[in-house]
N, CA, C and O atoms as a Tripos MOL2 file, in Angstrom:
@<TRIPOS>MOLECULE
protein
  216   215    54     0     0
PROTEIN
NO_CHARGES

@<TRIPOS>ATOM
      1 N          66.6780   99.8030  129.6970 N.3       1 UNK1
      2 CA         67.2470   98.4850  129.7880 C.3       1 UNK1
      3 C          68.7160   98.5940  130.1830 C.2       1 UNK1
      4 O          69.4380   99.4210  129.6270 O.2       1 UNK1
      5 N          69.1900   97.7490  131.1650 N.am      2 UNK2
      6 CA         70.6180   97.8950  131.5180 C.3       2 UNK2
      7 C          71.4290   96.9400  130.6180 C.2       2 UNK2
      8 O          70.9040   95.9080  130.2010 O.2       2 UNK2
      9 N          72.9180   97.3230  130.2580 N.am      3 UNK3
     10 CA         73.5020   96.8810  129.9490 C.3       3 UNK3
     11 C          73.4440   95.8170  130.8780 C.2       3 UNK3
     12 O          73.0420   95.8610  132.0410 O.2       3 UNK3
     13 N          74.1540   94.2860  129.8590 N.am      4 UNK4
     14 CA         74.2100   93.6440  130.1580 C.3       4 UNK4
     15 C          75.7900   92.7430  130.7730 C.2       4 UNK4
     16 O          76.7310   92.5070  130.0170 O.2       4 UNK4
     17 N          75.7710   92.3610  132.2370 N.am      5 UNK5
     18 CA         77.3720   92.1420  132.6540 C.3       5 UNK5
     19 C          77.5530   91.1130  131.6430 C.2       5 UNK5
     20 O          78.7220   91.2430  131.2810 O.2       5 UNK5
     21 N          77.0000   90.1290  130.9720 N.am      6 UNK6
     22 CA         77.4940   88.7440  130.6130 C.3       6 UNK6
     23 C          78.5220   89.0940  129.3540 C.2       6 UNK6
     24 O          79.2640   88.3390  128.7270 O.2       6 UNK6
     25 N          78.3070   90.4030  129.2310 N.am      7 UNK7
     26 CA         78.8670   91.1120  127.4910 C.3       7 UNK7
     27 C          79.6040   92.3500  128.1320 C.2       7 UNK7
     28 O          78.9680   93.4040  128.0980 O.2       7 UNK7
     29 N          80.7460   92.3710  128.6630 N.am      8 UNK8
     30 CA         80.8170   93.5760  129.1450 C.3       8 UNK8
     31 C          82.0440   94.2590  128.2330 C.2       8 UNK8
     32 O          82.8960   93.7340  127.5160 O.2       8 UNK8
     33 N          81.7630   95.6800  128.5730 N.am      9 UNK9
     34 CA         82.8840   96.7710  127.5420 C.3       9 UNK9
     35 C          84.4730   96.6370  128.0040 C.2       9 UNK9
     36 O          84.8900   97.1120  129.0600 O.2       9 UNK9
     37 N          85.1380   96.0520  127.2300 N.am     10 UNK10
     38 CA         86.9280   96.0190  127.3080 C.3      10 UNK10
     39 C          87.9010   96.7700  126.2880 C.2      10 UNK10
     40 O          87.7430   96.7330  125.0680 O.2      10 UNK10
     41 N          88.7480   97.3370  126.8260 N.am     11 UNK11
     42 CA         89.6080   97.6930  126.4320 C.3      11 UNK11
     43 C          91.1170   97.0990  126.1060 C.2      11 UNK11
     44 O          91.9320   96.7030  126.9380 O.2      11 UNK11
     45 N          91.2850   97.1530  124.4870 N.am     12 UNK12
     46 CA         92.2590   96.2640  124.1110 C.3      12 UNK12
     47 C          93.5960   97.4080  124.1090 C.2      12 UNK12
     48 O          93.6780   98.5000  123.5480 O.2      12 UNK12
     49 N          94.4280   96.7890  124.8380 N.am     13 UNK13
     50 CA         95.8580   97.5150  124.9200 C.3      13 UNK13
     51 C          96.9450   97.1150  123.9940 C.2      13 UNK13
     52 O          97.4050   95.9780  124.0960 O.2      13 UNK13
     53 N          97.3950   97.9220  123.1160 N.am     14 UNK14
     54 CA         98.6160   97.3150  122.1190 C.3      14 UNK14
     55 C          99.9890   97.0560  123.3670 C.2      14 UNK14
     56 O         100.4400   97.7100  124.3070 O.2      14 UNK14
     57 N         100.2970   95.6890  122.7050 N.am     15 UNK15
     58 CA        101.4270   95.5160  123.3140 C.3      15 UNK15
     59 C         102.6460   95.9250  122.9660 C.2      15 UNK15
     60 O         103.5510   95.7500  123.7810 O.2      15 UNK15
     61 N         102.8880   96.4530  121.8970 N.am     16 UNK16
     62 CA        103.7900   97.2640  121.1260 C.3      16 UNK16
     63 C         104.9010   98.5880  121.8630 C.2      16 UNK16
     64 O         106.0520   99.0020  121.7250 O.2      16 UNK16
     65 N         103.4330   98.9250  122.8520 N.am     17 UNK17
     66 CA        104.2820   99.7850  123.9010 C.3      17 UNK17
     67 C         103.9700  101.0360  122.8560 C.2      17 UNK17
     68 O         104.9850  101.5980  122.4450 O.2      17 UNK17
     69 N         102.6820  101.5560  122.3660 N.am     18 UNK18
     70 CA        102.2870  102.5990  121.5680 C.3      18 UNK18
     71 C         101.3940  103.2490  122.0410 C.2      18 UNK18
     72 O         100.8990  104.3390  121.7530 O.2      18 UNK18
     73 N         101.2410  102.6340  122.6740 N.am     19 UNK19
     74 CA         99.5460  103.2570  123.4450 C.3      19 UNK19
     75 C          98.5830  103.5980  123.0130 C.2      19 UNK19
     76 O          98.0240  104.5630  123.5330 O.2      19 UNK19
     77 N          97.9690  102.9020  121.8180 N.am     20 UNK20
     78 CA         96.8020  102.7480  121.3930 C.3      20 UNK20
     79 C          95.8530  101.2930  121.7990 C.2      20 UNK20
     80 O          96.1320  100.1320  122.0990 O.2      20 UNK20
     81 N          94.7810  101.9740  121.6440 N.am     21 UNK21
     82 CA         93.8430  100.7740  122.1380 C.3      21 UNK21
     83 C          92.3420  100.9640  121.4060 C.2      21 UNK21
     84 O          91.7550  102.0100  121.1310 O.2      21 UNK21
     85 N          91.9480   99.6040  121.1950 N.am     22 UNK22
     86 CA         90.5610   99.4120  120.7130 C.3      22 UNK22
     87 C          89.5140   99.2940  121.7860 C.2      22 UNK22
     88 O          90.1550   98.9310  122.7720 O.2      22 UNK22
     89 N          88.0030   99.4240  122.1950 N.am     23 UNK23
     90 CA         87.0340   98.8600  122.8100 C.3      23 UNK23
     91 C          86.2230   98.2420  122.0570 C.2      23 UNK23
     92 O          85.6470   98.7660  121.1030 O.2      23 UNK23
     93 N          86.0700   96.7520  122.5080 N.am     24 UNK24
     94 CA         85.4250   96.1160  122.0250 C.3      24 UNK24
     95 C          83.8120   95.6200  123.4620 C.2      24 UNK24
     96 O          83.3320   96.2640  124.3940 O.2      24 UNK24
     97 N          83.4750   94.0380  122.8220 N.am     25 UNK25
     98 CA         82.7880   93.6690  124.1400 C.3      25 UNK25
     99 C          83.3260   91.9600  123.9790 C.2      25 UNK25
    100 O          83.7140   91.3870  122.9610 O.2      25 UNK25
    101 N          83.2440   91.6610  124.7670 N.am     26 UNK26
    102 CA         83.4820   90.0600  124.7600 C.3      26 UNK26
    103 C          82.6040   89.1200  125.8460 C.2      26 UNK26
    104 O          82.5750   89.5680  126.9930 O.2      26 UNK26
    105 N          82.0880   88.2150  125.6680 N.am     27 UNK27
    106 CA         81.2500   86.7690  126.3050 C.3      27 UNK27
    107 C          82.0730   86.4310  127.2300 C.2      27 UNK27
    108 O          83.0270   85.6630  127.1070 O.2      27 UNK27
    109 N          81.6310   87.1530  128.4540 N.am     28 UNK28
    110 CA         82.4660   86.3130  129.4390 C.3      28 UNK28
    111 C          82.0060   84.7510  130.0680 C.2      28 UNK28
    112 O          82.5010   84.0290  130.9330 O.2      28 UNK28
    113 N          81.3450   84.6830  129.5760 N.am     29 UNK29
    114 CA         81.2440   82.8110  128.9630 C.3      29 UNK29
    115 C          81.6600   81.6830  128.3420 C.2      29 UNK29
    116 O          81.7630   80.4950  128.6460 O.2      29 UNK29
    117 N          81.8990   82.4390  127.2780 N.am     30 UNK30
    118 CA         82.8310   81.9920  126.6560 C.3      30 UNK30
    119 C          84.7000   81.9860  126.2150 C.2      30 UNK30
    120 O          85.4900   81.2250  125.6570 O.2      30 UNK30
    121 N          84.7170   83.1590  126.7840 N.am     31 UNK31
    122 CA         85.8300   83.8640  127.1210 C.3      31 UNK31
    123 C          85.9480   84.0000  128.4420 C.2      31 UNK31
    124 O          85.4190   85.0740  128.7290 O.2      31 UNK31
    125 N          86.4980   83.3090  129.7060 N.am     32 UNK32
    126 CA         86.7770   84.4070  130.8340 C.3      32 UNK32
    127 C          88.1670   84.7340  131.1520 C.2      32 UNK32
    128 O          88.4160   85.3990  132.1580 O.2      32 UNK32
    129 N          89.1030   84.3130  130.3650 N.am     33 UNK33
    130 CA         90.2130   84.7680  130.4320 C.3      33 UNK33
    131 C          90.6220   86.2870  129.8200 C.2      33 UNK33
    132 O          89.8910   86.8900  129.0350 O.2      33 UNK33
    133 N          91.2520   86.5390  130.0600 N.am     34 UNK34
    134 CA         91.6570   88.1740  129.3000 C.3      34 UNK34
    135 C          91.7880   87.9400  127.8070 C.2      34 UNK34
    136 O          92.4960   86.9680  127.5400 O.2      34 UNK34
    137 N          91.3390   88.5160  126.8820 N.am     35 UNK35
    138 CA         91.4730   88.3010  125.6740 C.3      35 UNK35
    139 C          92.4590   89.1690  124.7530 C.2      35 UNK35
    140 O          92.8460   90.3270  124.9090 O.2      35 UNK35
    141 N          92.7420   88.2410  123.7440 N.am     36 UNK36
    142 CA         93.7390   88.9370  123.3110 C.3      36 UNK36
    143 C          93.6310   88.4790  121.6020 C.2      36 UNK36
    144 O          93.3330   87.4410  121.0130 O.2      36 UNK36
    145 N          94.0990   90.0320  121.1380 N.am     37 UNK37
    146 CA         93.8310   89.8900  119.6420 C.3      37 UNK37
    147 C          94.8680   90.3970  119.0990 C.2      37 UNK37
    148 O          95.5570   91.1980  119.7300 O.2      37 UNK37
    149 N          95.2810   89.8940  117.3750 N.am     38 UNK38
    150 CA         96.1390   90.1840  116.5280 C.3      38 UNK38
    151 C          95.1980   91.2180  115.9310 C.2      38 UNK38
    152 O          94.1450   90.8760  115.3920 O.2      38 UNK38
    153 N          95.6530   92.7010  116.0480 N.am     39 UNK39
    154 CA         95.0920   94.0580  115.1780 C.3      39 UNK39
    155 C          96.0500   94.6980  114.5910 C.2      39 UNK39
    156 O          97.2040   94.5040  114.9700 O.2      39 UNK39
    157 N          95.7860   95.5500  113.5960 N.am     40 UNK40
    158 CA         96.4550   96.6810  113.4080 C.3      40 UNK40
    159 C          96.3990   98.2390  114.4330 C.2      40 UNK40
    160 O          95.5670   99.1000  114.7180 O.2      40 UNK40
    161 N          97.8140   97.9330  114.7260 N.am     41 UNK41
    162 CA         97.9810   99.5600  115.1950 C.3      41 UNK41
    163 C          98.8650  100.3500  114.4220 C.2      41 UNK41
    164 O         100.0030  100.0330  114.0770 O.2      41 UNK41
    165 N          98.2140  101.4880  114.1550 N.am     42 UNK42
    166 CA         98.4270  102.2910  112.9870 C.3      42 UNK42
    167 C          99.5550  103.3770  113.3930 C.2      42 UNK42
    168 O          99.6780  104.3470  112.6450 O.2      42 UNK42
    169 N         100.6060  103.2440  114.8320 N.am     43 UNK43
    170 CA        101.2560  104.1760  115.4960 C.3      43 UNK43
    171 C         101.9320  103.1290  114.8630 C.2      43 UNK43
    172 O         101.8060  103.2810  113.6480 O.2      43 UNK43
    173 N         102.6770  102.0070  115.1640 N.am     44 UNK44
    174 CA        103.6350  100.8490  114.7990 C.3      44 UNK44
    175 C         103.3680  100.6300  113.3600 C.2      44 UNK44
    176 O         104.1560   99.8100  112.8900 O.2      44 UNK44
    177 N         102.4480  101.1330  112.4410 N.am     45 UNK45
    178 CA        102.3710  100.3580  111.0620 C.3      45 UNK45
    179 C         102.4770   99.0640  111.0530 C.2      45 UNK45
    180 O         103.1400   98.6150  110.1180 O.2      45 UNK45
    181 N         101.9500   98.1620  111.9420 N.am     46 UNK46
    182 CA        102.2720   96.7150  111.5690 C.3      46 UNK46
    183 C         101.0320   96.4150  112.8560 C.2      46 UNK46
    184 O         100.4990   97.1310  113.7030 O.2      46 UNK46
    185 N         100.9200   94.8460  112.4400 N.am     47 UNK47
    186 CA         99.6140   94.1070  112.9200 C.3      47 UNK47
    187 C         100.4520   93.6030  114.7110 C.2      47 UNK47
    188 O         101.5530   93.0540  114.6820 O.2      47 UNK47
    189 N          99.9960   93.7890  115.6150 N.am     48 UNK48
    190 CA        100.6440   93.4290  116.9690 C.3      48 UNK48
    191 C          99.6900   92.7540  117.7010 C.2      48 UNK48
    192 O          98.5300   92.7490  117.2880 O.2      48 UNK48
    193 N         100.0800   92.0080  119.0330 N.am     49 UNK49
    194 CA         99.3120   91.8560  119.5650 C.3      49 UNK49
    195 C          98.3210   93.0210  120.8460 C.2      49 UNK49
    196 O          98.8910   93.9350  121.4410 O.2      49 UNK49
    197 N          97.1220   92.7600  120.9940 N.am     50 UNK50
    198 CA         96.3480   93.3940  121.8060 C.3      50 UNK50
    199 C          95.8110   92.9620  122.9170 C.2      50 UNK50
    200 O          95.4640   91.8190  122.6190 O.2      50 UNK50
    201 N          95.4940   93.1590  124.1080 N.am     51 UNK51
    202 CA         95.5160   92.6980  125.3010 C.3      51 UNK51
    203 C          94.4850   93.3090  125.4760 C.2      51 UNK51
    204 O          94.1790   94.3500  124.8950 O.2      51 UNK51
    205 N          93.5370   92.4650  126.6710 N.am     52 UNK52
    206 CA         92.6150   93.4730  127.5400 C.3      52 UNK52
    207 C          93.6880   93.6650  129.0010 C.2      52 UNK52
    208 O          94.5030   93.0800  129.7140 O.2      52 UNK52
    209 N          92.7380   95.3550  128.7190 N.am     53 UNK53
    210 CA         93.0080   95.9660  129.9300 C.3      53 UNK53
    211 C          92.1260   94.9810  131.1160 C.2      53 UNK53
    212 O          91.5250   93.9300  130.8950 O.2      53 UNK53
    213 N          92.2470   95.5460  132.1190 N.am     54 UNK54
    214 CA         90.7470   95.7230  133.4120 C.3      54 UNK54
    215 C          91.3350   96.8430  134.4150 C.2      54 UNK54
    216 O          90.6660   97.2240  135.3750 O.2      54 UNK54
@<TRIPOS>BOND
     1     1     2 1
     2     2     3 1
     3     3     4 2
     4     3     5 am
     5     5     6 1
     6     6     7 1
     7     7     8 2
     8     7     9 am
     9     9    10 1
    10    10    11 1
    11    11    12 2
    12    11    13 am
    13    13    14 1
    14    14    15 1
    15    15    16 2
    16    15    17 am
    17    17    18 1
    18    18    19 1
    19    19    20 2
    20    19    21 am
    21    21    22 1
    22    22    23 1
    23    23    24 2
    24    23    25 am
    25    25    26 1
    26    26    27 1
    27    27    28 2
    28    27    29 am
    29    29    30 1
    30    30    31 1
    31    31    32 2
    32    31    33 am
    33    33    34 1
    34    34    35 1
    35    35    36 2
    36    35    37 am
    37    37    38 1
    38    38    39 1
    39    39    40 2
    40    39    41 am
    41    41    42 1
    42    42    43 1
    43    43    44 2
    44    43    45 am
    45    45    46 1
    46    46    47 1
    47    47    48 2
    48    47    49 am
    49    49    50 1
    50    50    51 1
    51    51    52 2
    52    51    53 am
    53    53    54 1
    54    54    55 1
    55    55    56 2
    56    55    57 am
    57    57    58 1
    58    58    59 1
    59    59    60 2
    60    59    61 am
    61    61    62 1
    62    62    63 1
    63    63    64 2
    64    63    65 am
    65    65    66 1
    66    66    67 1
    67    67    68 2
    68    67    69 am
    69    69    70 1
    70    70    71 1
    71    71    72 2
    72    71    73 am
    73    73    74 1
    74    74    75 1
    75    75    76 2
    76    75    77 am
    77    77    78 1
    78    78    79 1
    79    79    80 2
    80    79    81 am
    81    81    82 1
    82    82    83 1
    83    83    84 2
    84    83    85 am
    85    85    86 1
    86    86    87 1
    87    87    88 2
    88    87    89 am
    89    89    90 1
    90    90    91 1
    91    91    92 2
    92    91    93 am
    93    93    94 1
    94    94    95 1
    95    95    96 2
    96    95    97 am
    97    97    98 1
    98    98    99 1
    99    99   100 2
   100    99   101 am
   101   101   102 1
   102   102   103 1
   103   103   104 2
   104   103   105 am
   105   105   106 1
   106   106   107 1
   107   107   108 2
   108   107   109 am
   109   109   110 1
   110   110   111 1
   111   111   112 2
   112   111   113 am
   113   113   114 1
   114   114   115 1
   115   115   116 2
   116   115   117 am
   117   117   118 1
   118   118   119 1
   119   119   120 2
   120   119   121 am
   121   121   122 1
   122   122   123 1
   123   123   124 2
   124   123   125 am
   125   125   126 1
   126   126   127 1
   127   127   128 2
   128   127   129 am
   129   129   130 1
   130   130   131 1
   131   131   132 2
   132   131   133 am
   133   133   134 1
   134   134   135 1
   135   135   136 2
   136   135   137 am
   137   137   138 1
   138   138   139 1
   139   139   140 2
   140   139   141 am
   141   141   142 1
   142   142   143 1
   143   143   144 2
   144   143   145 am
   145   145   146 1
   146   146   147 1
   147   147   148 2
   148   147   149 am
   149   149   150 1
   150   150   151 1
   151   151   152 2
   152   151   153 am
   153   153   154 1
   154   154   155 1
   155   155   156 2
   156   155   157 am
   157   157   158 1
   158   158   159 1
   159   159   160 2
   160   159   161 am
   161   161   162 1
   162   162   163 1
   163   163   164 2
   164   163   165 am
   165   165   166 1
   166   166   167 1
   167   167   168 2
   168   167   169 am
   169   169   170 1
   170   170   171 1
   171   171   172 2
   172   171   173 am
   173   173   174 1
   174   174   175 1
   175   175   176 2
   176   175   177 am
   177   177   178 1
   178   178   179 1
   179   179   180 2
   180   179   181 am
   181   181   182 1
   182   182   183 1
   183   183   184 2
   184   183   185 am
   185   185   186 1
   186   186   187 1
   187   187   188 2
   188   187   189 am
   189   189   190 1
   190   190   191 1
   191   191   192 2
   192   191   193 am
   193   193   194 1
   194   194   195 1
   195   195   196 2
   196   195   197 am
   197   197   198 1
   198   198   199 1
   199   199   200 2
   200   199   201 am
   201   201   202 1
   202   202   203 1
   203   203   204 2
   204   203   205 am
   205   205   206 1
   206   206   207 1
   207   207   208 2
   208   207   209 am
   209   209   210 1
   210   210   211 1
   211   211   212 2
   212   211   213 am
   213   213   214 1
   214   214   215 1
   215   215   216 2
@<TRIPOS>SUBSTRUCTURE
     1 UNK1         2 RESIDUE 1 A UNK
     2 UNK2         6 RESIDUE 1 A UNK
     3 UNK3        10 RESIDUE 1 A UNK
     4 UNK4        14 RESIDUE 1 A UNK
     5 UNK5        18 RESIDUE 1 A UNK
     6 UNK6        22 RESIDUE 1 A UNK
     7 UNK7        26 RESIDUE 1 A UNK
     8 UNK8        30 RESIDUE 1 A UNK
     9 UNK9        34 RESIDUE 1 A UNK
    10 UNK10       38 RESIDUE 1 A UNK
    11 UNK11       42 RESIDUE 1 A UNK
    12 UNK12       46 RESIDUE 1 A UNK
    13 UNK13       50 RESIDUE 1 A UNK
    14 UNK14       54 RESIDUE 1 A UNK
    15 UNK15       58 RESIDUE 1 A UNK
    16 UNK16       62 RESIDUE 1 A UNK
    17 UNK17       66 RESIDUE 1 A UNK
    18 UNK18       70 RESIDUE 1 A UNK
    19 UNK19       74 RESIDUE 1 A UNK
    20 UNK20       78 RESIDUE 1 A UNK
    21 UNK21       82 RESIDUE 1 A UNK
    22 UNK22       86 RESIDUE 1 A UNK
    23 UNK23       90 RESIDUE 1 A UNK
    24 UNK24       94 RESIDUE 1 A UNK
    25 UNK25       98 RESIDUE 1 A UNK
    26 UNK26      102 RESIDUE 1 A UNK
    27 UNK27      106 RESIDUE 1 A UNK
    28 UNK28      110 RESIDUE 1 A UNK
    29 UNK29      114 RESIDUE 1 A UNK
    30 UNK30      118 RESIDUE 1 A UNK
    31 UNK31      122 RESIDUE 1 A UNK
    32 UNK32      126 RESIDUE 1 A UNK
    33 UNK33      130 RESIDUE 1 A UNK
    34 UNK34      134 RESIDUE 1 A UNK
    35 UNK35      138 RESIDUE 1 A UNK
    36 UNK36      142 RESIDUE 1 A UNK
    37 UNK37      146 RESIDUE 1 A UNK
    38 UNK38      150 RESIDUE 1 A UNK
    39 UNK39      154 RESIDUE 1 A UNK
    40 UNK40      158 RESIDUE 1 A UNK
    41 UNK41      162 RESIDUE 1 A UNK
    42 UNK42      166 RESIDUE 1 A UNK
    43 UNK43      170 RESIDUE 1 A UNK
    44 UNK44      174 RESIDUE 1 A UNK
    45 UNK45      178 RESIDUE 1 A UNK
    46 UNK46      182 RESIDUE 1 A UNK
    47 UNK47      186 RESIDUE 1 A UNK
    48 UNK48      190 RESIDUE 1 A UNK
    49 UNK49      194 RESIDUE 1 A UNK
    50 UNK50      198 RESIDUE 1 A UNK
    51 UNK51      202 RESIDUE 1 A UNK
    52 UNK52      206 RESIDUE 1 A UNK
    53 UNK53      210 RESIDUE 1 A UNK
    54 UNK54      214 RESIDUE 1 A UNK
């Protein structure tokens, strides 16, 4: 079975300027803008924002 495009694999970039990153998947249906999340990055000790790559 192929993965499916409607759910596809992204990479969340700390904006912190740390260079850590999460992969998640996100609904590009419901989402088609670049998404962006409040996480912890554990290089900064503090909660930042996260960006998708592409």
């Amino acid at each position: 079975m192929a993965r499916s495009e409607q759910r596809p694999v992204v990479t969340l970039r700390s904006t912190a300027g740390t260079g850590h990153s999460y992969v998640t998947r996100k609904n590009r249906r419901n989402n088609p803008d670049r998404l962006t999340l409040l996480k912890y990055d554990p290089v900064a000790r503090a909660h930042v924002l996260f960006r998708e790559e592409r």
